[in-house]
N, C-alpha and C positions, 0 to 999 in steps of 0.2 A: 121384653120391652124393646120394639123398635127405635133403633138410631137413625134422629133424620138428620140431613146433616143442613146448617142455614143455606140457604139460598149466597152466591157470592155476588158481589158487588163489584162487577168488571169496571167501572164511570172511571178507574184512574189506573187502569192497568197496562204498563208499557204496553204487552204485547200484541195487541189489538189494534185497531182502527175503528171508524163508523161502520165498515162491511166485513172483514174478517179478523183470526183471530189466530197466534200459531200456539200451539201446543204439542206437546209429547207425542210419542208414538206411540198408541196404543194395544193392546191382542186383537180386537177387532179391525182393527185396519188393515190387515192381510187380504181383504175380500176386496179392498180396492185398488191393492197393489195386484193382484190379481187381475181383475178385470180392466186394469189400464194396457198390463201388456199384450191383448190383442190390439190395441189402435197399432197397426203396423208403422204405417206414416208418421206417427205421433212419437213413438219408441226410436224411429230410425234418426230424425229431426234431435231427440237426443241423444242417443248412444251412440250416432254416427254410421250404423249396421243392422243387420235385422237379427234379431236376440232368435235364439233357439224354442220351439213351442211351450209356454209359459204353464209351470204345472202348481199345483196349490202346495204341496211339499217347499216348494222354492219360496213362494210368498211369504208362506209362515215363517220359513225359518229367517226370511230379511225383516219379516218385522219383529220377531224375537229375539232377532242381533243386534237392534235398534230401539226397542221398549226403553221407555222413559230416561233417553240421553247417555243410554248404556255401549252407544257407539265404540267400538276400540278401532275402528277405521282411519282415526282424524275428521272425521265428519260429525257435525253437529246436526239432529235431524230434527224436524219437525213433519208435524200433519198441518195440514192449512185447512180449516174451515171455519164456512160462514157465521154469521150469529145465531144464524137459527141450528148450530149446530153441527149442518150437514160437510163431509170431508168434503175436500173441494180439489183435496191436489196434495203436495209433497214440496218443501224446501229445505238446502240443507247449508250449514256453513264449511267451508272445504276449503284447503291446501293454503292455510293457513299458515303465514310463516312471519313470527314474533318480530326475530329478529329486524326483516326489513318493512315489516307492517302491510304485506301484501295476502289477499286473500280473495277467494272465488266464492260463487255461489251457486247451486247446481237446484233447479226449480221443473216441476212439472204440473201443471192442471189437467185435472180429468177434460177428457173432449168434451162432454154435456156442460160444463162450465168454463169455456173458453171464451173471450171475449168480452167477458164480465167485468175487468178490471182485477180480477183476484190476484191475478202473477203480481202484479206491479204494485200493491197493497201491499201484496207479503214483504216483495222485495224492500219496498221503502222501510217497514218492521226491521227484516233485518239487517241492511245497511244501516240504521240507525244505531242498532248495536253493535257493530261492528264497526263505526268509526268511533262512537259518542261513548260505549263502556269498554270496548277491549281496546280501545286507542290506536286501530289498526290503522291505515292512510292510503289505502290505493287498494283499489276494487277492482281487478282483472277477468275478463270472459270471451270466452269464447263462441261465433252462434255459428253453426252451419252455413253454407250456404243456400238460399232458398229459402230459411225460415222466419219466412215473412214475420211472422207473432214476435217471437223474440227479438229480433231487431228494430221493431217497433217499440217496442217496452224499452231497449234498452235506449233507444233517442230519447222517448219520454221521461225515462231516470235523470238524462241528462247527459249520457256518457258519452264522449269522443270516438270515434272509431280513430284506432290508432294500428291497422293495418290489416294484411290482408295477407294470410298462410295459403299460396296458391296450387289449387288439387295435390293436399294432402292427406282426404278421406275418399277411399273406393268406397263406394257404392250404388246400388240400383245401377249397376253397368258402368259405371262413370267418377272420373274422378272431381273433385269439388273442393270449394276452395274455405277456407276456416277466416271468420271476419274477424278480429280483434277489437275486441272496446275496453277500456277503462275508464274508470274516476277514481278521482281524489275525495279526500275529505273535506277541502274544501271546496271543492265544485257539487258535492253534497247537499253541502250547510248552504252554499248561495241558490241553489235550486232550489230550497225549503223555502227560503225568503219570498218566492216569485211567487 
């Protein structure tokens, strides 16, 4: 006798939005954390450098390190996809520190869904939980310089650019400078109102 199991009823489920949804990390998500690290530009925009050639061994074993919030990193991870299912990218909660209620967020979209509004979806997801149930209060990031996308996103969240780390990442021949942004939780919560 087959076990089917109900159908679920996302209509009141925090983690979601109208367009995506975060969820666990699962054994088949290796093949996209795979295939993300050849966008070279895309990989360098976050890690800062250009990663060593990306082998399926490596994949597996970071989404095995990460299967269902079994993180031991400090990082909270998630898979970000759409409602029809499809993964769409990667978000994680990071450098977390109780004591002063500050924390980061470290986000990637697959290239073929970039521009979609996904990053900014998820992000609002998890900012939500992170001021609204871990009671945290100040949201710190850092974006490259040059990348356009996440800077954009982060105006749109609503954050402050509160300064500017100048050429302290080498790369592509040249040094570069690291933007600063933050929010609060309540520049959050009045953002939500607008």
């Amino acid at each position: 006798m087959e076990n089917k199991m109900r159908e679920i009823d996302y209509s009141n489920y925090f983690w979601q939005d109208g367009e995506v949804r975060l969820r666990a990390i699962q054994p088949e998500d290796w093949e996209a954390h795979y295939i993300n690290r050849f966008d070279t530009p895309g990989r360098r925009l976050l890690e800062c450098a250009v990663e060593l050639p990306p082998t399926i061994a490596e994949a597996q074993k970071f989404t095995e390190g990460n299967l269902d919030f079994s993180s031991t990193n400090g990082r909270i991870m998630f898979t970000i996809e759409n409602l029809k299912g499809d993964n769409v990218g990667g978000i994680n909660l990071n450098s977390i520190d109780e004591r002063n209620g500050t924390f980061s967020i470290g986000i990637v979209i697959d290239k073929d869904n970039r521009g979609k509004g996904y990053g900014t979806r998820a992000m609002k997801i998890l900012l939500r939980y992170a001021f609204l149930e871990r009671r945290l209060n100040k949201f710190n990031d850092a974006v490259l310089e040059g990348n356009e996308g996440s800077t954009k996103m982060m105006r749109k969240l609503g954050c402050v650019q509160e300064g500017v780390r100048r050429k302290v990442i080498y790369t592509n021949g040249q040094y570069l400078d690291m933007i600063l942004f933050g929010l609060t939780k309540d520049e959050f919560i009045n953002k939500q109102k607008e």
